[in-house]
C-alpha positions as CSV (number, residue, x, y, z in Angstrom):
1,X,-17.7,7.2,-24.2
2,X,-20.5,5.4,-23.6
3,X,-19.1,2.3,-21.4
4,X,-17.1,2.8,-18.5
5,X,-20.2,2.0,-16.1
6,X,-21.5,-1.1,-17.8
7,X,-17.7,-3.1,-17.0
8,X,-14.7,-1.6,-18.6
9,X,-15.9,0.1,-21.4
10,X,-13.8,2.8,-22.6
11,X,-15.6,6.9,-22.3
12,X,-14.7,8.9,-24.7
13,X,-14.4,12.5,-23.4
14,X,-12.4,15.1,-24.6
15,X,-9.1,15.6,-22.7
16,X,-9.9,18.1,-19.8
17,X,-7.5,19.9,-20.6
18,X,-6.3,20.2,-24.7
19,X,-2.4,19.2,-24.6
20,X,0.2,20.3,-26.7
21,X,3.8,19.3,-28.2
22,X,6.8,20.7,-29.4
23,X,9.3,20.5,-31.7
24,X,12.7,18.8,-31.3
25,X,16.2,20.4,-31.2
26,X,19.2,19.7,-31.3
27,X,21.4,20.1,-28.2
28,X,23.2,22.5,-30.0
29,X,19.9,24.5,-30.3
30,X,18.9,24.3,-26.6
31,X,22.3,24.3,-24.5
32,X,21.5,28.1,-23.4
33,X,18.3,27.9,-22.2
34,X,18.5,24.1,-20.0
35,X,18.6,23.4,-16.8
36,X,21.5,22.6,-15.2
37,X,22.5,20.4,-11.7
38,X,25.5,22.9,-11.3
39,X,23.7,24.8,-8.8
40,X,23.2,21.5,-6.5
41,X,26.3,19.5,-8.0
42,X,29.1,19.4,-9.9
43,X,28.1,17.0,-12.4
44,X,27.3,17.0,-16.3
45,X,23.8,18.1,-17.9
46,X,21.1,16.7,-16.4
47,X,18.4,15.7,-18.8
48,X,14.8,17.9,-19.1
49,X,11.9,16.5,-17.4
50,X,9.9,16.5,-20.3
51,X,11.3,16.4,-24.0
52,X,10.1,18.1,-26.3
53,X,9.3,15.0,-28.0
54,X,6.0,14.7,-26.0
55,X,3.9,16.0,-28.8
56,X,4.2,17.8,-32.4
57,X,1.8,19.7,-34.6
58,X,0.7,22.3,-32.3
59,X,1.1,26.2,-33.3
60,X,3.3,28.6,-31.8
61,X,2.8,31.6,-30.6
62,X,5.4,34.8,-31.0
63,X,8.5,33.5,-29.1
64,X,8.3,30.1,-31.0
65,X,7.1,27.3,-28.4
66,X,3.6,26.3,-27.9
67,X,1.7,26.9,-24.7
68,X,-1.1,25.2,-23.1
69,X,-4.5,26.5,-22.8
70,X,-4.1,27.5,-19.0
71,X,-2.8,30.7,-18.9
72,X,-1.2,30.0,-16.3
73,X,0.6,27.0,-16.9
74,X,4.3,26.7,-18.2
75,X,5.2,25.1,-21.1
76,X,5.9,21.3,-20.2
77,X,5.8,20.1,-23.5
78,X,8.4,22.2,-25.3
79,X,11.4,23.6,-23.4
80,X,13.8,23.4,-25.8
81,X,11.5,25.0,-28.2
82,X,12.3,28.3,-27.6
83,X,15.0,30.2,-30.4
84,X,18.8,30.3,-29.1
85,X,19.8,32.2,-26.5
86,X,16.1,33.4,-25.9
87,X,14.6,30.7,-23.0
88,X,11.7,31.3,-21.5
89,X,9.7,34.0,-20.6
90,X,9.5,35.0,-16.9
91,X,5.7,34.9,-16.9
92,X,6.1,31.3,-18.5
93,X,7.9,30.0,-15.1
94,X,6.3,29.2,-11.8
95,X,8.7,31.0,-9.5
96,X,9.0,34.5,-12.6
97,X,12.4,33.8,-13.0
98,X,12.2,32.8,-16.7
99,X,14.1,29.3,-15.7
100,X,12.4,25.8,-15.3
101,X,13.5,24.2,-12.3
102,X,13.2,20.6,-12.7
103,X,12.6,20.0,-8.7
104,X,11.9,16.0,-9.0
105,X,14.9,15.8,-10.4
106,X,16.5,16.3,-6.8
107,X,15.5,12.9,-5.8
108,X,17.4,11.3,-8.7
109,X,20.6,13.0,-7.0
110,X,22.4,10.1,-5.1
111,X,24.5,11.2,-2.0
112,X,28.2,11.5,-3.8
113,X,26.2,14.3,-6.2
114,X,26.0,12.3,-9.1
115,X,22.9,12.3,-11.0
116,X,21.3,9.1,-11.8
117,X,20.7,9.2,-15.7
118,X,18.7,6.1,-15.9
119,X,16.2,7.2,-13.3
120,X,15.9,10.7,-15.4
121,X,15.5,9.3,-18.8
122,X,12.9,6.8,-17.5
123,X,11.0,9.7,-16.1
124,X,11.3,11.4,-18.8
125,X,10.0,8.9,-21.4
126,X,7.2,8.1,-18.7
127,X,5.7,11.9,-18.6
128,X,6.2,11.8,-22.1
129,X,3.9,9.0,-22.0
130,X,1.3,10.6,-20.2
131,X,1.1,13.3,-22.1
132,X,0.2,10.9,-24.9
133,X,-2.5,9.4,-23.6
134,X,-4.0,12.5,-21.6
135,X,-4.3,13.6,-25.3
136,X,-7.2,10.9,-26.0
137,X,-8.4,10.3,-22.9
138,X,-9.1,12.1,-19.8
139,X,-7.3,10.6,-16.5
140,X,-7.7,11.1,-13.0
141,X,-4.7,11.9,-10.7
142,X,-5.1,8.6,-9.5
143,X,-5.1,7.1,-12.5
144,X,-2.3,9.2,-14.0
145,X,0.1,8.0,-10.6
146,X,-0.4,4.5,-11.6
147,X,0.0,4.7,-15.4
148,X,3.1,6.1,-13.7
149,X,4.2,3.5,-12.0
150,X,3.8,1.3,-14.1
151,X,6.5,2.3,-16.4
152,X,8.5,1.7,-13.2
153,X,8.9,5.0,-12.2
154,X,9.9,6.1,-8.5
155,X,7.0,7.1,-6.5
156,X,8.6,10.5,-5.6
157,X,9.1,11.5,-9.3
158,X,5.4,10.0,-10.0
159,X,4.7,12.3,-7.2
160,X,6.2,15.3,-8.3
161,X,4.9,14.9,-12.3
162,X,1.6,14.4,-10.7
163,X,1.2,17.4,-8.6
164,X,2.9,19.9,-10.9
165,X,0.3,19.0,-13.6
166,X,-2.0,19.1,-11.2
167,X,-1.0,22.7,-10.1
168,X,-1.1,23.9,-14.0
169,X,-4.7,22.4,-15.0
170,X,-3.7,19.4,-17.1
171,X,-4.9,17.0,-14.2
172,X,-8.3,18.2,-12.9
173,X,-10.4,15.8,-11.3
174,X,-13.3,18.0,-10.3
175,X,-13.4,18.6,-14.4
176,X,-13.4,15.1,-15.0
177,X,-16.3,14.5,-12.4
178,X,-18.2,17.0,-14.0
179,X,-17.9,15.6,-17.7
180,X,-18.3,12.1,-16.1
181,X,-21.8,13.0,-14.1
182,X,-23.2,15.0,-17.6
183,X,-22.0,12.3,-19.8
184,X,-23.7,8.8,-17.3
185,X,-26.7,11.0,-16.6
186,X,-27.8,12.8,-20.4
187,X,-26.5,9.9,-22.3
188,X,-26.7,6.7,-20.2
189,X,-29.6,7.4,-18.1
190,X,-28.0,7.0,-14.9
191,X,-29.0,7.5,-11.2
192,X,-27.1,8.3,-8.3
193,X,-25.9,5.3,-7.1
194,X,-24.7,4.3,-10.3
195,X,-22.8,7.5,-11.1
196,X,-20.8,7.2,-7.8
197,X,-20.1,3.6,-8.8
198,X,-18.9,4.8,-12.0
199,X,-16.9,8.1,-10.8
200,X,-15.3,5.9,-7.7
201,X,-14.1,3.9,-9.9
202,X,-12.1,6.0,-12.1
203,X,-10.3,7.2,-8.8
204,X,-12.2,10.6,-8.2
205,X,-12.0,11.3,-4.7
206,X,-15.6,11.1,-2.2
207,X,-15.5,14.8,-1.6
208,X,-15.4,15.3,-5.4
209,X,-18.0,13.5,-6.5
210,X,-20.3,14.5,-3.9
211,X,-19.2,18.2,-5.2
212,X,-20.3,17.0,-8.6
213,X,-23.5,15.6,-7.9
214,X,-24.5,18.5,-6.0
215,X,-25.1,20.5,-9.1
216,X,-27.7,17.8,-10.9
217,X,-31.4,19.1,-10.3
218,X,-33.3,16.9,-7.8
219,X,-35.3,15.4,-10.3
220,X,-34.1,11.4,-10.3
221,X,-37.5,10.2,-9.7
222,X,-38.8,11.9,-12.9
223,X,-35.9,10.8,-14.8
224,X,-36.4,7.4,-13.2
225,X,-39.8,7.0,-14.3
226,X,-38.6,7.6,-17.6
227,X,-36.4,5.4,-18.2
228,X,-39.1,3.1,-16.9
229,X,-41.6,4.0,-19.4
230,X,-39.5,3.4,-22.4
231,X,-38.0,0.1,-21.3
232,X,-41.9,-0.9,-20.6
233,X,-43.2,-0.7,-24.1
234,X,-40.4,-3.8,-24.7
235,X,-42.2,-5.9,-21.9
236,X,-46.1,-6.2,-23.3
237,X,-46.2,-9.5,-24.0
238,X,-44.6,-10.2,-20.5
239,X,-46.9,-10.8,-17.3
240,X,-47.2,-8.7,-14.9
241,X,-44.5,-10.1,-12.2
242,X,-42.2,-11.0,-15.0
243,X,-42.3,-7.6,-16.4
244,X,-42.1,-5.7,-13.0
245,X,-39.4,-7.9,-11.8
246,X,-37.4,-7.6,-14.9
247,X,-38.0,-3.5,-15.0
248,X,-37.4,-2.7,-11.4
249,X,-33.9,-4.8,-12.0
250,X,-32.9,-2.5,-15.2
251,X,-33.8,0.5,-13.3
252,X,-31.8,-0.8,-10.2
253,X,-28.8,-1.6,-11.9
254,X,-28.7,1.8,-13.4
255,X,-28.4,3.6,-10.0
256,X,-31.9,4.4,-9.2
257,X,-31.7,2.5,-6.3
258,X,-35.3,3.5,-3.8
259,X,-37.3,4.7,-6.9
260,X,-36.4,1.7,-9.4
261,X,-39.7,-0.3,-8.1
262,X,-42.2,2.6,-7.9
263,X,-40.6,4.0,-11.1
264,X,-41.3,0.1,-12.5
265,X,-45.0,-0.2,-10.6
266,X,-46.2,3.6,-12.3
267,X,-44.9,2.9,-16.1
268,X,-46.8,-0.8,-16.2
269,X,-50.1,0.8,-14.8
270,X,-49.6,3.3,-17.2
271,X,-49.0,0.7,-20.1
272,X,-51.8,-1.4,-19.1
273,X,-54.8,1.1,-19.2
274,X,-57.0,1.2,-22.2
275,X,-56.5,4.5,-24.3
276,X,-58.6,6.6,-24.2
277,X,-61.3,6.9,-27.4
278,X,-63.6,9.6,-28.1
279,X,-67.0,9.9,-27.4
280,X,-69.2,8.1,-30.3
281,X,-70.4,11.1,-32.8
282,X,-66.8,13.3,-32.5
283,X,-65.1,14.0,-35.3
284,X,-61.4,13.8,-34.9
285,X,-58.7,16.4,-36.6
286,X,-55.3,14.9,-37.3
């Protein structure tokens, strides 16, 4: 994941949170254990928020559907895994009540208490979605409202998917901020500056990359003066201006903002004094 700083390249960290699937049944199979509107209206069925479509592959535990490393967290991705007539677990349910309640879905009611089926399927098909790609690349909550909307989902339902995984760790952005600040600083040689460019622009909020950066040692001017001496060695044949112009620019761009020219000025003294040789007489061991 070595290019989302330099101009769009694409990082590639592991999912903050490992996602899951489930397999599909029929709605024979899964009639019992659904949601229904009845409770709000008096119309037919309305469809899951998530099918169980989302993902497949992943192993079950006792009771048949797959559940997400958070032990906390429901199981979004496989509601209509569970065996007839056994639905879910109370423990697997925010509210303990062993029953999913699909709350967006409440917005998709119009006033007459019909359920708008179009609106639900695209929501569904657009968490679905996310799911997908959260399972190959980590997203902020930011990013995961617009991938939203751009499958033209209402901004209330984007809402709601958004905070509920949120809520149940599969969006973290403090994770992500973390991952992002190890990755830009051990791997890409990054300073400061650069990493808030880089986090900022992901959609991390202020607050949580300040949070993030908080926790690097205060040692940027040794790892600026690093950076420095290995870009030097490229720049012997250079003059002196050339080379400290060039250097200080490199060390700029990567975030080092105050200490890129000192950083520059230290590793070209250092490159231009003579090495040191023995006194005549010594014998040298290799």
């Amino acid at each position: 994941m070595d290019t989302a700083s330099d101009g769009g390249e694409r990082d590639a960290l592991a999912p903050v949170i490992p996602l899951f699937g489930g397999d599909r049944r029929t709605p024979s199979a899964t009639s019992s254990t659904r949601p229904r509107p009845s409770d709000r209206t008096s119309s037919s069925d309305t469809p899951n928020a998530l099918r169980a479509g989302a993902g497949a592959g992943v192993s079950s535990p006792g009771n048949g559907a797959p559940r997400p490393s958070n032990p906390g967290a429901p199981n979004l991705g496989a509601r209509s895994a569970w065996p007839s007539g056994a639905g879910p677990r109370a423990d697997d349910t925010p509210d303990g009540s062993g029953t999913w309640h699909n709350t967006w879905t409440d917005d998709l009611v119009d006033d007459v208490g019909t359920v708008d089926e179009d609106a639900v399927a695209r929501a569904e098909d657009a968490e679905a979605a996310l799911l997908k790609r959260l399972r190959t690349r980590s997203l902020s909550e930011r990013e995961a409202s617009a991938f939203l909307r751009d499958r033209e989902l209402e901004d209330d339902a984007a809402a709601h998917i958004v905070d509920r995984m949120r809520r149940h760790g599969y969006l973290d952005d403090a994770a992500l901020a973390e991952q992002l600040v190890h990755s830009g600083v051990e791997r890409k040689g990054q300073g400061r500056v650069m990493l808030i460019q880089s986090l900022g622009s992901r959609g991390i909020p202020r607050e949580v990359i300040d949070a993030a950066l908080a926790e690097l040692p205060d040692d940027e001017a040794e790892r600026a003066l690093e950076f420095a001496r290995q870009k030097a060695r490229t720049m012997r044949d250079l003059d002196r201006d050339t080379a400290l112009r060039r250097l200080s620019g490199q060390l700029a761009r990567r975030g080092y903002g105050a200490n890129a020219l000192s950083a520059a000025r230290l590793a070209l003294d250092e490159l231009s004094r003579p090495a040191r040789r023995p006194p005549a007489g010594t014998v040298r061991f290799e």
